[in-house]
C-alpha positions as CSV (number, residue, x, y, z in Angstrom):
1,X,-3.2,20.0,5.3
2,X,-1.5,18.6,2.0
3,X,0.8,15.4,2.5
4,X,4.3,16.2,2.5
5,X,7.1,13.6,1.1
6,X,9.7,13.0,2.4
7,X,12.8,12.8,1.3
8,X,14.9,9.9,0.1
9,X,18.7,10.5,1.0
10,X,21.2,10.0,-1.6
11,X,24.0,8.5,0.5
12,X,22.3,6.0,3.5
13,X,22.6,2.3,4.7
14,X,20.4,-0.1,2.7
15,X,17.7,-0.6,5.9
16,X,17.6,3.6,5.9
17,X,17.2,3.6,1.8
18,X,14.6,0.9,2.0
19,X,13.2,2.5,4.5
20,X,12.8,6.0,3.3
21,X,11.7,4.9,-0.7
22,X,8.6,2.5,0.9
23,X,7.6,5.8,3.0
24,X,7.9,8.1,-0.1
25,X,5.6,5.7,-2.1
26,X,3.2,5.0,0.7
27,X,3.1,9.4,0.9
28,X,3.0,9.5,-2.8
29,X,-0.7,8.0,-2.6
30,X,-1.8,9.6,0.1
31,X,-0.7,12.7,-2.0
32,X,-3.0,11.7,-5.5
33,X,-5.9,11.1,-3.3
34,X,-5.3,14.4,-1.3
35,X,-8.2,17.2,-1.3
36,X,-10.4,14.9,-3.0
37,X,-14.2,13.7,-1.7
38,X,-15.8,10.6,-1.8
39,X,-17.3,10.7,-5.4
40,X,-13.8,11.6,-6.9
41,X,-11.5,9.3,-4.9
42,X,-14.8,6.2,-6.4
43,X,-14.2,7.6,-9.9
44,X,-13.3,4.6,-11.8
45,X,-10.8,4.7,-14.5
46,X,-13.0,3.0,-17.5
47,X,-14.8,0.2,-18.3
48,X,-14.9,-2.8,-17.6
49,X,-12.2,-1.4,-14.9
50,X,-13.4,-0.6,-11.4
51,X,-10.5,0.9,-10.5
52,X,-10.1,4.0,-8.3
53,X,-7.7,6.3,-6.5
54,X,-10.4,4.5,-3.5
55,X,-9.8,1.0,-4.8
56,X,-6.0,1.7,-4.8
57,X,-5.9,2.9,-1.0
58,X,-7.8,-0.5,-0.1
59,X,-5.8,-2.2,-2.4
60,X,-2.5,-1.3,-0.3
61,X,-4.1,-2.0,3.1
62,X,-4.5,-5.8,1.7
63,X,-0.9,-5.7,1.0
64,X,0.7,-4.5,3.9
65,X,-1.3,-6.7,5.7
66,X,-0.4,-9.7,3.7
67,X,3.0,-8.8,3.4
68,X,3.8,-7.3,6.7
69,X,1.3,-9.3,9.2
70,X,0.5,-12.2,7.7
71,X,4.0,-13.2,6.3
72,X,6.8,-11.8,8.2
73,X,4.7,-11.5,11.6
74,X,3.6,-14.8,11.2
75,X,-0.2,-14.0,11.5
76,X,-1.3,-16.3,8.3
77,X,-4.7,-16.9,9.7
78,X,-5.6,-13.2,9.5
79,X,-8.2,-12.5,7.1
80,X,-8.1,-9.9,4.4
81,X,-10.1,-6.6,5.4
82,X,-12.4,-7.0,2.8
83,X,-12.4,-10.4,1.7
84,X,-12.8,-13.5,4.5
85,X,-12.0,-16.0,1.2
86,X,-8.4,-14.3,0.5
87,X,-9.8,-12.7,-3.0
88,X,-7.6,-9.3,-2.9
89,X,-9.9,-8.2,-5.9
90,X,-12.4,-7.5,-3.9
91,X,-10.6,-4.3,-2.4
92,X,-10.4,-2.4,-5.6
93,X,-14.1,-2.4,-5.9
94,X,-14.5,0.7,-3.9
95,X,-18.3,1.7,-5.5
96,X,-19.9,1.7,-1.7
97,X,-16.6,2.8,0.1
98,X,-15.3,5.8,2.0
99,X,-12.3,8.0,2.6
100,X,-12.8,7.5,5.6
101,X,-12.9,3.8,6.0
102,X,-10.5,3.7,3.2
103,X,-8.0,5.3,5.1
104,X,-8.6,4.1,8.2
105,X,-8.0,0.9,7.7
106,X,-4.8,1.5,5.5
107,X,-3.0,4.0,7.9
108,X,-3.4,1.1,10.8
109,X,-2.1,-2.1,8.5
110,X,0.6,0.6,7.8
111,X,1.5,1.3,11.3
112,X,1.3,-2.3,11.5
113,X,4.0,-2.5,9.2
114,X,6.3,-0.1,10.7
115,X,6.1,-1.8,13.8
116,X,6.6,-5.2,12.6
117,X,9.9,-4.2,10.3
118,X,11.6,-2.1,13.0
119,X,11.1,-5.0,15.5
120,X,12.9,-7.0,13.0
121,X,16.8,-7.2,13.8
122,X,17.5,-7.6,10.4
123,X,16.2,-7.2,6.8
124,X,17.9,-10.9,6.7
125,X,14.8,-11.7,9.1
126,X,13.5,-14.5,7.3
127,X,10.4,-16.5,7.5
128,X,8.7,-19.6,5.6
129,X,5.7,-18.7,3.6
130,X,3.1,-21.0,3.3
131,X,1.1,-19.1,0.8
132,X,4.3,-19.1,-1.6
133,X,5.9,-22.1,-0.1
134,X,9.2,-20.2,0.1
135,X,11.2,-18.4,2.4
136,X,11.1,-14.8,2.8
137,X,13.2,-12.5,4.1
138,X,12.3,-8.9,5.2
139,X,15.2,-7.4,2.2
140,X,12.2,-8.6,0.1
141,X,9.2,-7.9,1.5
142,X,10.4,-4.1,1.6
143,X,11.8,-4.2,-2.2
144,X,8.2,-6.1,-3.4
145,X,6.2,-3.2,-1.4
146,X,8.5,-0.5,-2.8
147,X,7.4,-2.4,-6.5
148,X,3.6,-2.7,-5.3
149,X,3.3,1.3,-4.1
150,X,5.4,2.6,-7.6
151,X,2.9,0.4,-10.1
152,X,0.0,1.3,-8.2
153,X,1.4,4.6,-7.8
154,X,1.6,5.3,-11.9
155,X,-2.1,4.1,-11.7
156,X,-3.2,6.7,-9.0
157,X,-1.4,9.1,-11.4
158,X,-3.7,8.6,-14.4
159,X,-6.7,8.4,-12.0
160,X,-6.3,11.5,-10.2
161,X,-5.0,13.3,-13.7
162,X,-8.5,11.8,-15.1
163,X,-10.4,13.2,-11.8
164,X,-9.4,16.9,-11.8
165,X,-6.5,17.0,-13.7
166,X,-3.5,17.5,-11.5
167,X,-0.4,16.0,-13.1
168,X,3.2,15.5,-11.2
169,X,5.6,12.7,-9.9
């Protein structure tokens, strides 16, 4: 079944318009990678670049976890999925990975995530982060994840043009 977007009203409060751009983003991926197998989602981009439409996917699962759980939920002893020593480099090397386990693991830190920010009474929900040694409040973790899924977006853009060549935004 191909992913559907959805769509991002015009006129909305900022929690709703948040909200619906970090859903179109986090679709927007799941749409470059969509009808593609293992070997094309691993299809790096070039040397000395490991990246994939793969690496990508496991990429964002890092980051909603680190943003979501592990900042804002408070859960700063959770490890990375792929890296016990914090390296989130280690995601984009996809070379032994799977759709599958790809996925898997970023459709749960993203339920995670959708949990953990409607919980939240507020996008004024604030927290201290000790990684950054800051305080954060939920207003930014959604803005820095709507940046993170559009960079990483325009990457999965070239990737999957580079795969089969399907173009569009």
């Amino acid at each position: 079944m191909p992913v559907e977007r959805p769509e991002i009203p015009t006129v909305a409060g900022e929690r709703e318009m948040l909200r619906a751009h970090l859903e179109y983003h986090r679709a927007t991926l799941a749409w470059k990678c969509d009808g593609l197998s293992d070997v094309d989602l691993r299809a790096q981009s070039m040397p000395p670049s490991t990246l994939s439409l793969l690496g990508l996917v496991r990429h964002m699962a890092e980051v909603e976890r680190a943003w979501f759980r592990r900042t804002i939920n408070g859960e700063a002893e959770l490890p990375l999925v792929w890296s016990d020593e914090g390296d989130f480099q280690v995601a984009y090397d996809a070379r032994e990975s799977t759709r599958a386990e790809a996925f898997a693991a970023w459709q749960a830190e993203v339920e995670h995530a959708r949990r953990i920010e409607r919980a939240a009474e507020s996008l004024d929900f604030t927290v201290h982060s000790p990684r950054w040694g800051v305080d954060v409040s939920l207003r930014a973790v959604m803005l820095h994840m709507i940046h993170e899924y559009a960079r990483h977006n325009g990457h999965a853009d070239f990737l999957r043009e580079g795969v089969d060549g399907l173009t569009g935004a």
